[in-house]
C-alpha positions as CSV (number, residue, x, y, z in Angstrom):
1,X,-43.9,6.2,17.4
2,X,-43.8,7.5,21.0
3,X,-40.6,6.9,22.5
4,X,-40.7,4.0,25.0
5,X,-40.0,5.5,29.0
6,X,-39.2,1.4,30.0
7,X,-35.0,2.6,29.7
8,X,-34.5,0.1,33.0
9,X,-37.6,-1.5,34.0
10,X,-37.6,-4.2,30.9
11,X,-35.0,-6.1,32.6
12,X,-37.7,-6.5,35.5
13,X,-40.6,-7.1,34.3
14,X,-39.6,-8.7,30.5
15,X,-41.1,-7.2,27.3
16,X,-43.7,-9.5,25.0
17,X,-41.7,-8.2,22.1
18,X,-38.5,-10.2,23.1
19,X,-40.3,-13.3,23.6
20,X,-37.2,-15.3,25.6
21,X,-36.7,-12.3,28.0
22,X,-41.0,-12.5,28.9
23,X,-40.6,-16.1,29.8
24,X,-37.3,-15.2,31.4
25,X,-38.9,-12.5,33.5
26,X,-42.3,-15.0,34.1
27,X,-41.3,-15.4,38.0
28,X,-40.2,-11.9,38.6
29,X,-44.3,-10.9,37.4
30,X,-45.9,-13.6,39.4
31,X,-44.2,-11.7,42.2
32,X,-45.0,-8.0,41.4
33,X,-48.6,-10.0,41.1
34,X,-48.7,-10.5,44.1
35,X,-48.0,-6.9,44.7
36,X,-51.4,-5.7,43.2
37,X,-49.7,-5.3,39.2
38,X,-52.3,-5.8,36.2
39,X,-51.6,-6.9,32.7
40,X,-51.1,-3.5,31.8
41,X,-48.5,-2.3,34.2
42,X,-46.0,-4.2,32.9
43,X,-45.6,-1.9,30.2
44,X,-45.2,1.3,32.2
45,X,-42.2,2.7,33.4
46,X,-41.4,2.4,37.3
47,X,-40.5,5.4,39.3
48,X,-38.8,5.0,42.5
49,X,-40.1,7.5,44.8
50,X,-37.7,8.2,47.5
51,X,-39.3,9.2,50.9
52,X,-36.8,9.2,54.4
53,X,-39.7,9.3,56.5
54,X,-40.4,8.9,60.6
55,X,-42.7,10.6,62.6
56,X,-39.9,11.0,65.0
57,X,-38.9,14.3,63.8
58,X,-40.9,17.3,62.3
59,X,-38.3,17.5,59.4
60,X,-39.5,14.7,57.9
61,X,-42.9,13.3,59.7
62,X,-45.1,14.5,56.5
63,X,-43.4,12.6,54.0
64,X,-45.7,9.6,54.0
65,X,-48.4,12.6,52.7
66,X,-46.3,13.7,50.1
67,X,-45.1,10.2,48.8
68,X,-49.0,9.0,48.6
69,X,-49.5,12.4,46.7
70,X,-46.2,11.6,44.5
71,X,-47.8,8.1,43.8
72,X,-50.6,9.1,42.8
73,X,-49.4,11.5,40.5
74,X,-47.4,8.9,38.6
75,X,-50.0,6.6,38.1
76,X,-52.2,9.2,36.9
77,X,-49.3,10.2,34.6
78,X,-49.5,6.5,33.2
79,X,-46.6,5.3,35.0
80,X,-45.9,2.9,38.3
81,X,-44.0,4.0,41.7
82,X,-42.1,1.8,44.0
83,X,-41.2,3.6,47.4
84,X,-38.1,3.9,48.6
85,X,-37.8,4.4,52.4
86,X,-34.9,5.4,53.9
87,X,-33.3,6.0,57.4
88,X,-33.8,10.1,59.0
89,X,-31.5,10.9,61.9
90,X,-32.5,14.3,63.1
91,X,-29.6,16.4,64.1
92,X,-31.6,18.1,66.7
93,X,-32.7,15.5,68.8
94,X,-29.4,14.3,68.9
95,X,-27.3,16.8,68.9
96,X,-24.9,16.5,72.1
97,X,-25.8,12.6,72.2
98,X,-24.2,9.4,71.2
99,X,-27.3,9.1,68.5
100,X,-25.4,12.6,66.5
101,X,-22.9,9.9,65.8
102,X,-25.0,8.4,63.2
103,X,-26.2,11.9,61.5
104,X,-23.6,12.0,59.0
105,X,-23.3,8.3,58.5
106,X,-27.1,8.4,57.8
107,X,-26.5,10.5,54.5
108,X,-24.1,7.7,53.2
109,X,-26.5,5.1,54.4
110,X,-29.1,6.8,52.5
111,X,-27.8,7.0,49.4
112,X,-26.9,3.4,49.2
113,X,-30.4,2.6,50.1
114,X,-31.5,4.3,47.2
115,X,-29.1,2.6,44.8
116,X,-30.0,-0.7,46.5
117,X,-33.6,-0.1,45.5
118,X,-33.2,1.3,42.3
119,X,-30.8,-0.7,40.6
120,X,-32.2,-3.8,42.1
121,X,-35.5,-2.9,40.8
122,X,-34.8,-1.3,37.7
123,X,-36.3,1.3,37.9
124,X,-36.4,4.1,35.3
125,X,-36.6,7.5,37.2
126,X,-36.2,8.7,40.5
127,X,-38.5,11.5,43.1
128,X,-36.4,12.2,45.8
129,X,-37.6,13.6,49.1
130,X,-35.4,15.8,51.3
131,X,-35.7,17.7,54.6
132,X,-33.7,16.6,57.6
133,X,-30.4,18.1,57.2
134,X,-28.3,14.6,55.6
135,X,-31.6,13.8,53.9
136,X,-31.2,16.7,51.3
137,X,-28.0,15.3,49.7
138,X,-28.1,11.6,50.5
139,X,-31.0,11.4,48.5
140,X,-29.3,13.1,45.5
141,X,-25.9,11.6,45.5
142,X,-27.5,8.3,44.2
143,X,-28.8,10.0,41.1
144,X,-25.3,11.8,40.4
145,X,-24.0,8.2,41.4
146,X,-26.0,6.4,38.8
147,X,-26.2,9.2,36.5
148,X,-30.0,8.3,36.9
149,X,-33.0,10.4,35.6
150,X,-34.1,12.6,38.6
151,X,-35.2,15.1,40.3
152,X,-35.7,15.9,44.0
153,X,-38.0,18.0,46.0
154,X,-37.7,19.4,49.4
155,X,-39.9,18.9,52.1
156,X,-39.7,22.8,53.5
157,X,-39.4,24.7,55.7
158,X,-40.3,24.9,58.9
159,X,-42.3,28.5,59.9
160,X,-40.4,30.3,62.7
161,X,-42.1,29.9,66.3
162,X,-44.4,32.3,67.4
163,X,-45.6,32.7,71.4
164,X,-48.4,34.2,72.4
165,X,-47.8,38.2,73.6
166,X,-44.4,38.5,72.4
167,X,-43.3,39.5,69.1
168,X,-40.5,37.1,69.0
169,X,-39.5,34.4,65.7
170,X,-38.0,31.6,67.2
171,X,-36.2,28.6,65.8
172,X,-33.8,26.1,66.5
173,X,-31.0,28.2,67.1
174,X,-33.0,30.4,69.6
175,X,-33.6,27.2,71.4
176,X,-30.1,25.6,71.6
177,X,-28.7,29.5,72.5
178,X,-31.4,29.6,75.1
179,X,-29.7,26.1,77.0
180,X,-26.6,28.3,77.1
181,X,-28.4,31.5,78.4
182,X,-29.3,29.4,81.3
183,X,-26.4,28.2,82.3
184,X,-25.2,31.7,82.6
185,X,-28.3,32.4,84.5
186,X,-29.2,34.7,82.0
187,X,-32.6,33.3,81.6
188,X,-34.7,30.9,84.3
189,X,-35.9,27.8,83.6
190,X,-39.6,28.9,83.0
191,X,-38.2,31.0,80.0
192,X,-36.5,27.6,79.0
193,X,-39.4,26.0,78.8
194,X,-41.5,28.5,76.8
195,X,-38.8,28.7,74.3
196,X,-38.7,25.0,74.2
197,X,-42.5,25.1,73.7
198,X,-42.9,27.3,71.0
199,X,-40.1,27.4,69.1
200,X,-40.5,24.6,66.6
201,X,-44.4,25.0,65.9
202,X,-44.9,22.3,63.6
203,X,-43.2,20.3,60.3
204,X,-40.5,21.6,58.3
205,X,-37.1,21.9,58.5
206,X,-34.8,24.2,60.7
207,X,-35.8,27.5,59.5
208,X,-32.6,29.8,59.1
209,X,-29.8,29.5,56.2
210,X,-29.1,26.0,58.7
211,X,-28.0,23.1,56.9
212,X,-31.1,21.8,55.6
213,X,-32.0,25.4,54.0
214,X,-28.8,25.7,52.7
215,X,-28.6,22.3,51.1
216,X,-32.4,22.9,49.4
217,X,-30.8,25.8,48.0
218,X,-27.7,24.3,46.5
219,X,-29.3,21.4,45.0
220,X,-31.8,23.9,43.6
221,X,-29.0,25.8,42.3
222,X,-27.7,22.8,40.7
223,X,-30.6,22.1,38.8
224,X,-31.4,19.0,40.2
225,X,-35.0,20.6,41.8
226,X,-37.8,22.8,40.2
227,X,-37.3,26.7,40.5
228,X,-39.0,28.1,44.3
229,X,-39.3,24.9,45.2
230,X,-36.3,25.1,48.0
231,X,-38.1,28.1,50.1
232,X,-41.5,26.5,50.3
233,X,-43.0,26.3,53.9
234,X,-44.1,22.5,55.1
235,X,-47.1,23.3,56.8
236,X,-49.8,26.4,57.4
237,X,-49.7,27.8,61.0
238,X,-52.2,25.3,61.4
239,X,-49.8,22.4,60.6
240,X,-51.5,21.2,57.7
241,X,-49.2,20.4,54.2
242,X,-49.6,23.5,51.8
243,X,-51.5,23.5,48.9
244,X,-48.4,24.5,47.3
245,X,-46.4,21.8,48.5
246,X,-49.4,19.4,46.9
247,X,-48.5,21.1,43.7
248,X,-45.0,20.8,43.8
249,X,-45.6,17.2,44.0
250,X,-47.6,17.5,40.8
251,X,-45.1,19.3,39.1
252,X,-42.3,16.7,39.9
253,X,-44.1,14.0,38.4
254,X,-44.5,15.8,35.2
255,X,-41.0,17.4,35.4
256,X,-39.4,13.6,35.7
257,X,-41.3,11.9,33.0
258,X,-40.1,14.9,30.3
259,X,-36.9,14.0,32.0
260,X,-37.7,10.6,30.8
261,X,-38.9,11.4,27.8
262,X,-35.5,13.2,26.7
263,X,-33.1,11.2,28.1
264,X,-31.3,14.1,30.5
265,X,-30.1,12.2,33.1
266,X,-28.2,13.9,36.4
267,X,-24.8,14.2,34.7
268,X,-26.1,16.4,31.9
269,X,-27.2,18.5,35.0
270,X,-24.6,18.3,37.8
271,X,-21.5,19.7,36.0
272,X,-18.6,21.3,36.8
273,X,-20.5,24.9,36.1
274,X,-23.4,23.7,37.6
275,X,-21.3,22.9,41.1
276,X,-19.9,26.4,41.1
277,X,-23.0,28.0,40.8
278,X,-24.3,26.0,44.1
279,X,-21.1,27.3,45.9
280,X,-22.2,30.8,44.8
281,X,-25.6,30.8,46.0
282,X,-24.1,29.2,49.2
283,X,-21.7,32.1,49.6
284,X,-24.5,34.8,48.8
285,X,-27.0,33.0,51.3
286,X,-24.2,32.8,54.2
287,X,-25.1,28.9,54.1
288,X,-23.8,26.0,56.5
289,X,-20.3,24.7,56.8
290,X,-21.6,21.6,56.2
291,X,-22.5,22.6,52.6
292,X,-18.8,22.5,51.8
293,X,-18.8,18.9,53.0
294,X,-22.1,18.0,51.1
295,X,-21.0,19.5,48.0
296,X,-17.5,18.1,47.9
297,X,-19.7,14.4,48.2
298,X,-22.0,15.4,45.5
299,X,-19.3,16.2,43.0
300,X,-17.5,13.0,43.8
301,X,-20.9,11.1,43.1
302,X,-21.1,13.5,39.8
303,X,-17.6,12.5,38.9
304,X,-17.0,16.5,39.4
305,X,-13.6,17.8,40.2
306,X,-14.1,19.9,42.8
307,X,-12.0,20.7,45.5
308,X,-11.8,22.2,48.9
309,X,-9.3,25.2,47.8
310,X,-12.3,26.0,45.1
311,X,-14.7,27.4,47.8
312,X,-11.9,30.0,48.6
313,X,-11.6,30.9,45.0
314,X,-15.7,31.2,44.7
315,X,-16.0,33.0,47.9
316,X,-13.8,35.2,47.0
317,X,-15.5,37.1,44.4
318,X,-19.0,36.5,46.2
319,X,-20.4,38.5,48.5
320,X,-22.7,37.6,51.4
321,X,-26.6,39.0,50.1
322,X,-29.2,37.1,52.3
323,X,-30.2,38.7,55.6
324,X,-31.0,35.4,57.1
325,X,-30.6,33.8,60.3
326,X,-27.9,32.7,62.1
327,X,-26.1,35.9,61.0
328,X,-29.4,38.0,59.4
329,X,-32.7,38.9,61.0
330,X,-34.9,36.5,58.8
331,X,-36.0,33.5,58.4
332,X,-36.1,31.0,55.0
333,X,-40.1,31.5,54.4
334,X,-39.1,35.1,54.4
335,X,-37.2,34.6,51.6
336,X,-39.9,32.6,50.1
337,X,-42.5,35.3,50.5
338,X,-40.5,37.5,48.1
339,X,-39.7,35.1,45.6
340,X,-37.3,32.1,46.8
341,X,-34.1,31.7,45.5
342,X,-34.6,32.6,41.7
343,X,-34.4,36.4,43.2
344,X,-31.4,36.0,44.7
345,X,-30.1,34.0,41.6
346,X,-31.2,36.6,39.3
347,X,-29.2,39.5,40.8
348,X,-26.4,36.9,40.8
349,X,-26.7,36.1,37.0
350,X,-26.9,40.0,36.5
351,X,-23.8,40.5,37.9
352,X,-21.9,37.8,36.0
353,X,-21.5,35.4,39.1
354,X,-23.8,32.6,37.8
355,X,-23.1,30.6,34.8
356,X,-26.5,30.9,33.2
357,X,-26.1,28.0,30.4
358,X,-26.3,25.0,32.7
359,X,-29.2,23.2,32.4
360,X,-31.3,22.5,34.8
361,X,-34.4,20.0,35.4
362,X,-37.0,21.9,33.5
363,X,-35.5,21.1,30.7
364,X,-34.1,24.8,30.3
365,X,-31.2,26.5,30.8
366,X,-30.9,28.7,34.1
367,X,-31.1,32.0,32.0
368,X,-34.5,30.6,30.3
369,X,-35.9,29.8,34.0
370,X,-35.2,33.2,35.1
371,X,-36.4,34.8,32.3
372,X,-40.1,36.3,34.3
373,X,-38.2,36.5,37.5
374,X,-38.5,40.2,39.0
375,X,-34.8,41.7,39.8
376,X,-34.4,43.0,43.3
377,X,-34.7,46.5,42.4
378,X,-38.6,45.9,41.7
379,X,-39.2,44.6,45.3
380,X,-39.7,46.7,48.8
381,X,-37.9,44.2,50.9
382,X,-34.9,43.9,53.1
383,X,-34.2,40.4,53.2
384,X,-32.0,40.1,50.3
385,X,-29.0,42.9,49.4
386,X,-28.0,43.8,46.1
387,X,-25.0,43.5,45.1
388,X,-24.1,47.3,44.9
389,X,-25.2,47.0,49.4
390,X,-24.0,43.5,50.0
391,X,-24.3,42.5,53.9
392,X,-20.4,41.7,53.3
393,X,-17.8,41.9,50.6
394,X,-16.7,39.0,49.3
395,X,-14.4,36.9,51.5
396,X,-16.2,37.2,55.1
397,X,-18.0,33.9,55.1
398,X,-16.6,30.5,54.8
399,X,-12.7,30.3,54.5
400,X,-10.4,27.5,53.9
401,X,-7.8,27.9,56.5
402,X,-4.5,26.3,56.6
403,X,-1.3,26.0,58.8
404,X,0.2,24.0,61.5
405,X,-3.2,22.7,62.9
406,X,-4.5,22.2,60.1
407,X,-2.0,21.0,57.3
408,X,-5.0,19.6,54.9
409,X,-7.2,22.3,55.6
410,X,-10.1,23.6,57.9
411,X,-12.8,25.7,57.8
412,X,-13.0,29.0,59.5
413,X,-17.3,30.5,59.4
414,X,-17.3,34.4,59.4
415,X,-21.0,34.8,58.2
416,X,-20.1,38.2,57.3
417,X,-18.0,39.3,61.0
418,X,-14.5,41.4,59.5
419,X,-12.1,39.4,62.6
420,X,-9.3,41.5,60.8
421,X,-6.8,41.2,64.0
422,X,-4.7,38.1,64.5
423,X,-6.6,36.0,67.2
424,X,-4.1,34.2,70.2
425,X,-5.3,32.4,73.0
426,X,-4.6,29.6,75.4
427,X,-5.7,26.3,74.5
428,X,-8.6,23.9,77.1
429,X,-8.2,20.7,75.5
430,X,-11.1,18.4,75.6
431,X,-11.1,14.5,74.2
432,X,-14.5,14.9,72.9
433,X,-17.4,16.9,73.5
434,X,-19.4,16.2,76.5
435,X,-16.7,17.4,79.1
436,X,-16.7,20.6,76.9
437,X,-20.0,21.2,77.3
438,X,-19.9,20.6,80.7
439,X,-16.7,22.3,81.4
440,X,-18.8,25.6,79.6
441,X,-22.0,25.3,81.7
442,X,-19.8,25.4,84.7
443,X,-18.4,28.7,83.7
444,X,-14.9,27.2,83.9
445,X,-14.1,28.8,79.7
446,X,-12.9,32.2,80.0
447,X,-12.7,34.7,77.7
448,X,-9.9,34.7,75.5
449,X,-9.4,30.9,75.3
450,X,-9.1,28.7,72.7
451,X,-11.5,25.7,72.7
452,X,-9.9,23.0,71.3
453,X,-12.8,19.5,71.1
454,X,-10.5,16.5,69.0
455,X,-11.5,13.0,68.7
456,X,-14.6,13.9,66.6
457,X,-13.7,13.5,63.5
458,X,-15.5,11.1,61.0
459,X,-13.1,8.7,62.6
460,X,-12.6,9.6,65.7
461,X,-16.3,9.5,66.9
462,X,-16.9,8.3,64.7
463,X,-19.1,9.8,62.7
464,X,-17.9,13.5,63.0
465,X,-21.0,15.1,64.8
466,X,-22.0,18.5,65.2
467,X,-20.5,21.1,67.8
468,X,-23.6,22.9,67.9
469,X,-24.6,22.1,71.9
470,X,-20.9,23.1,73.1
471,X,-21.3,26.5,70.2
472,X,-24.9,27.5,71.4
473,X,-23.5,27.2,74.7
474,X,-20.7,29.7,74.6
475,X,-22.9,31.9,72.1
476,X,-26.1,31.9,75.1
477,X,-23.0,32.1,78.1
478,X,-22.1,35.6,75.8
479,X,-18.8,34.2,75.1
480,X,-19.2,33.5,71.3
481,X,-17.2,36.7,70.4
482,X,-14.5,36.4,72.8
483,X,-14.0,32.4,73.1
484,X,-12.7,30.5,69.5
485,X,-14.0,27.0,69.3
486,X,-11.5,25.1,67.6
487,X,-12.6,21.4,66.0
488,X,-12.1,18.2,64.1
489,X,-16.2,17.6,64.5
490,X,-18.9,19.5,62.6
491,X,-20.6,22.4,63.2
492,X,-24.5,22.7,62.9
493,X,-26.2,25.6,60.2
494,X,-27.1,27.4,63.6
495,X,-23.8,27.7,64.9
496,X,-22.4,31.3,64.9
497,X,-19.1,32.8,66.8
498,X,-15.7,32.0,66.5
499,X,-16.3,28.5,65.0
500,X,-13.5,26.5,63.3
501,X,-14.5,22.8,62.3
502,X,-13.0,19.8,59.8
503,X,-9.9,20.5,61.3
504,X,-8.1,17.9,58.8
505,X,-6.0,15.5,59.1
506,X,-8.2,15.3,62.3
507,X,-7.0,13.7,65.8
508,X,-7.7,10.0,65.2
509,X,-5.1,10.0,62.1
510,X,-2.7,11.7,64.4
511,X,-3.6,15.3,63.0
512,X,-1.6,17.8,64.8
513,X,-4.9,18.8,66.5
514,X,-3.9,15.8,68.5
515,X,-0.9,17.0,70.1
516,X,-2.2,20.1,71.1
517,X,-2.0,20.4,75.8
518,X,-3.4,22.2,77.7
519,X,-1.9,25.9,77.9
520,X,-0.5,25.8,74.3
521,X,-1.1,28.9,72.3
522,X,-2.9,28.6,69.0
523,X,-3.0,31.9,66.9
524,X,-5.5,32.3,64.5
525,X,-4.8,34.5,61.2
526,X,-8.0,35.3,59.1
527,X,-6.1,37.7,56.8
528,X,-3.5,35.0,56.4
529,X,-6.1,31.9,56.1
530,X,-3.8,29.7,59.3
531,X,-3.9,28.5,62.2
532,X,-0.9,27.8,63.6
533,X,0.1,26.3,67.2
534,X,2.6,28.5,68.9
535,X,4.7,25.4,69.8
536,X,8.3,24.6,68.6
537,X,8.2,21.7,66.2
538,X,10.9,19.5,67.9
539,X,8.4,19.8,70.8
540,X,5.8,18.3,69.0
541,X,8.0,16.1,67.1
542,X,8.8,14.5,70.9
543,X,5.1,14.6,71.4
544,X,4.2,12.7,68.4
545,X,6.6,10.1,69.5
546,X,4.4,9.4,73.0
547,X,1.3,9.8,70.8
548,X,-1.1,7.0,70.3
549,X,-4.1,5.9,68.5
550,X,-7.5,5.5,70.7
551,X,-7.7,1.8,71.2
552,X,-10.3,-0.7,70.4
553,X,-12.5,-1.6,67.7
554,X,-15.9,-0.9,67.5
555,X,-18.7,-3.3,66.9
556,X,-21.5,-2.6,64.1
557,X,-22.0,0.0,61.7
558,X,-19.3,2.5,63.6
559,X,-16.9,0.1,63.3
560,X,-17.1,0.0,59.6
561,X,-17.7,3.5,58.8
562,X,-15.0,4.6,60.5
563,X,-12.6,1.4,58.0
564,X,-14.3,3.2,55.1
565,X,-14.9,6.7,55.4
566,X,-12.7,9.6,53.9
567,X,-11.4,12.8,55.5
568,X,-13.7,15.3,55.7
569,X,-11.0,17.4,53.4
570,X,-12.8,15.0,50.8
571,X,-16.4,15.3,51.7
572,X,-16.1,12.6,54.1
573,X,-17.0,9.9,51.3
574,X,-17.3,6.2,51.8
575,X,-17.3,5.3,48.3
C-alpha cells in the first residue's frame, strides 16, 4: 500500500477512517468548501507554496507567474496548494531611506509568516520562493525551524544592463557607484540618468555575487534547492520568465512530493557539514557579508552550532575562485552560462574542501549530484579559477576581526585586496548615516580618514540597514582605497573598499564604537584580525561614565524588534 503524503494535513481536513476526527473536522471542510475543495481533495496532501511577491520591485514582481505555475504543478501531481504571501522590502529602493530600516526585519517577519501559515494550516510540504535579498533565507528558516519537508527555488537573476552603442554590463552597483561619481563631478547628470535607465533592464535579482546571488548559492549548497537552479536568469532580454525557470518549477513539485514520499525533512539536510559547505562556496564565490549574518540565522533555525569564529576557520583554507562582480569582471548569468554552481562545487569536492556525503534535496548525496558535472579543466572560460590559479589564497575575503572596537567581533570584506600594512587614520564620527552621506557628497572626507557611522545596529536603527549609499559614494568620489568605512550597520553585496560592518557589541548597547570622537585614531590590523582605538582606556572608561543610551521608545514594529532582536554577532535572531 502506497504510503499516505497527508503527514500534517489530517488534522485539517479529518480522515473518514477515524470516524470522530471527520465529524470533528466537519466545520473546518464546510470552510475549505467554500474555498472551491471537492470530495476528493480532502484526501490529498496540501502544499504551502510560499511566494513574497509585489510588483514594487523587479526582484520579486514575477512571482505571482511562478506561484500559478507552482500550483498548477501540484495539482497535476495529485496534490492541493495553499499560497503563502509574504512581505518583500527591496534593499535598493530603500537603501539610504528610513524604509532600509525594515529590510532586515522583513526576513524575520517572513519567516514567521510562513510558520503562521503552515502550522496553522497543516500543511504537509513547503515551495519556497526567493529573490529579494532577505527573501532568500526568510523563506528557508521556517523549514529548518519546523524541520518541515521543503525545498526552495530562486527567482534568478537579473541579466546585467545593456545601452545601446556602448559595450558596458551594468547593474546595481554601477548604478549606486555612479551617484558617487557625480558628486565628485566625475560624471554629469545626463550620464546619471542613462545609467539609471539601463542598468536594471528587467526582473531578477541584483546580478553580481550581491546578497541575493550569494544567498541562492548557499542555500543551493546546503541542499535545500535543486542543482543550477541558483544561477538561472529571471527573464529573456525581452523580459519574459524563461522556459527554464517554468521547468524549474516543474521539477520542484516533483522534487517535494519524493521529499514527501521518504520522509527527509530539512534537518536531515541542513547539518552541521551541510553549513560548512555553504560557507565554502561563499568564500570561493567572494559572496556578501550579509551571508555570514544569514547563515549564522539559518543554523540557529537548524539547531546548527555554528559560530561566528567558524567563517575564519573556513575561509582560511578557501580560496576566492569566482571572477564575479563587485570584485571580478562578471556577472551571475555568466556563471550560469558555463554551468552554475555545480562547477564551481565540483572543483571544490576535487580538492577535498566540500563534504560530499551530505544529502541534499534530490534525494542524493552531493557526490551522486555531481557525478555528470564537467570539471573546470574541460571548459574555455574565465569566469571561474581553479584551485591551482585562485583569484586569491585563502584568507583575503571575509575576516572576523576583533579588538578594542570590536570586543564580540566584526567583519572586515577583502574580496580578494592583500591590505598587508597596518591601516591608521583619524576618525569623522557620524550618529547615523544620512549626515555621512551628505558629509561625503560635500567632499568634506579626506583621504586617510576613518569613517566611523554608529547607531545602526539592529538596535540602534533599528533594524541595522545597509551602508551601501554612504560605500558607493566614497567608491564613485575614488576614495574607496584610501578612506576605511568603519560600522555597526550592514553593508550591501555591492559594497567594495575598505568596508568594516557588524561592529559588535554595536553603539546602542554601549559598544565601544560608541565612544569613539571625533579626531581619535583607530588602527586597523588585517594580519592581526583587530581594530583597535588608539585611545587610553581610563579615557574611555571616563567617557563611558558621560555615556548614554538614545532616548525614547519607538512605536510599532521597530519598537519591538529592537526588545527582541539579537546581536548581529548571533545572526541578528529574534527567536
Amino acid at each position: 500500500m502506497a504510503k499516505s503524503l497527508k503527514l500534517n494535513s489530517v488534522a485539517l481536513t479529518g480522515s473518514k477512517e477515524d470516524n470522530h476526527l471527520w465529524i470533528k473536522r466537519t466545520a473546518a471542510r464546510a470552510h475549505l468548501r467554500g474555498a472551491g475543495f471537492k470530495d476528493e481533495d480532502f484526501t490529498k496532501p496540501i502544499i504551502t507554496v510560499v511566494s513574497p511577491y509585489s510588483n514594487a520591485l523587479p526582484c520579486n514582481n514575477h512571482f505571482r507567474v511562478l506561484a500559478d505555475w507552482i500550483v498548477a504543478e501540484v495539482e497535476k501531481k495529485g496534490g492541493v496548494a495553499f499560497i503563502c504571501n509574504t512581505p518583500v522590502v527591496s534593499d535598493g529602493e530603500t537603501n539610504g531611506s528610513i524604509g532600509m530600516r525594515y529590510s532586515l526585519i522583513s526576513r524575520d517577519w517572513i519567516a514567521d509568516c510562513v510558520e503562521i501559515m503552515h502550522q496553522a494550516y497543516f500543511a504537509d510540504a513547503i515551495i519556497s520562493l526567493g529573490g529579494c535579498d532577505k527573501t532568500v533565507p526568510g523563506v528557508v528558516m521556517p523549514i529548518a525551524r519546523l524541520n518541515a519537508v521543503g525545498v526552495s527555488l530562486y527567482g534568478g537573476t537579473i541579466l546585467p544592463g545593456k545601452c545601446p552603442g556602448r559595450d558596458v554590463a551594468w547593474d546595481a552597483q554601477t548604478l549606486m557607484e555612479a551617484i558617487g561619481s557625480y558628486g565628485a563631478g566625475i560624471i554629469d547628470m545626463e550620464e546619471l540618468h542613462t545609467i539609471e535607465c539601463h542598468a536594471l533592464p528587467g526582473s531578477g535579482s541584483c546580478g553580481g555575487m550581491f546578497t541575493a546571488n550569494t544567498m541562492s548559492s548557499a542555500i543551493e549548497a546546503l541542499g535545500m534547492a535543486l542543482p543550477g537552479t541558483c544561477s538561472s536568469p529571471a527573464v529573456s532580454r525581452d523580459n519574459v520568465v524563461t522556459d527554464e525557470k517554468q521547468r524549474q518549477c516543474s521539477q520542484v513539485v516533483d522534487t517535494v512530493f519524493n521529499l514527501l514520499t521518504n520522509r527527509l525533512t530539512a534537518r536531515q539536510i541542513m547539518t552541521r557539514k551541510a553549513f560548512e559547505n555553504a560557507v565554502t562556496i561563499m568564500y570561493a564565490l567572494g559572496g556578501s557579508t550579509n551571508g555570514v549574518l544569514h547563515l549564522l540565522a539559518l543554523a540557529h533555525e537548524a539547531g546548527v552550532d555554528l559560530k561566528i569564529e567558524d567563517f575564519n576557520i573556513i575561509g582560511d583554507r578557501v580560496p576566492l575562485l569566482a571572477n564575479l562582480k563587485p570584485h571580478g569582471k562578471y556577472h551571475m548569468s555568466d556563471l550560469h552560462d558555463i554551468g552554475g554552481l555545480p562547477i564551481v562545487q565540483k572543483e571544490l569536492l576535487t580538492g577535498g574542501l566540500l563534504h560530499g556525503d551530505c544529502m541534499t534535496v534530490t534525494g542524493k548525496s552531493l557526490v551522486e549530484n555531481l557525478a555528470e558535472t564537467p570539471s573546470l579543466a574541460d571548459l574555455k572560460q574565465d569566469v571561474v579559477r581553479p584551485l591551482s590559479n585562485p583569484l586569491a589564497q585563502p584568507g583575503h575575503h571575509i575576516i572576523v576581526m576583533k579588538g578594542s572596537l570590536c570586543p564580540e567581533s566584526a567583519l572586515f570584506k577583502l574580496s580578494g585586496k592583500s591590505f598587508d600594512k597596518p591601516f591608521t587614520g583619524p576618525c569623522r564620527v557620524f550618529d547615523g548615516e544620512y549626515k555621512a552621506y551628505d558629509a561625503i557628497m560635500a567632499g568634506e572626507i579626506k583621504p586617510g580618514d576613518v569613517l566611523i557611522i554608529r547607531y545602526e545596529g539592529p538596535k540602534g536603527s533599528p533594524g541595522m540597514p545597509e551602508m551601501l549609499s554612504p560605500g558607493a559614494a566614497l567608491v564613485g568620489a575614488g576614495l574607496g582605497k584610501t578612506v576605511a568605512l568603519v560600522t555597526d550597520g550592514r553593508f550591501s553585496g555591492a559594497s567594495h573598499g575598505i568596508m568594516i560592518g557588524h561592529v559588535t557589541p554595536e553603539a546602542y548597547d554601549g559598544g565601544p564604537i560608541a565612544l569613539i570622537e571625533e579626531g581619535d585614531t583607530l588602527t586597523i590590523d588585517k594580519s592581526n584580525r583587530s581594530i583597535n582605538i588608539n585611545v587610553a582606556p581610563d579615557v574611555l572608561s571616563e567617557r563611558r561614565s558621560r555615556w548614554q543610551p538614545p532616548a525614547g521608545p519607538l512605536p510599532g514594529l521597530l519598537g519591538k524588534y529592537r526588545r527582541c532582536v539579537q546581536s548581529a554577532h548571533y545572526g541578528a535572531v529574534t527567536c
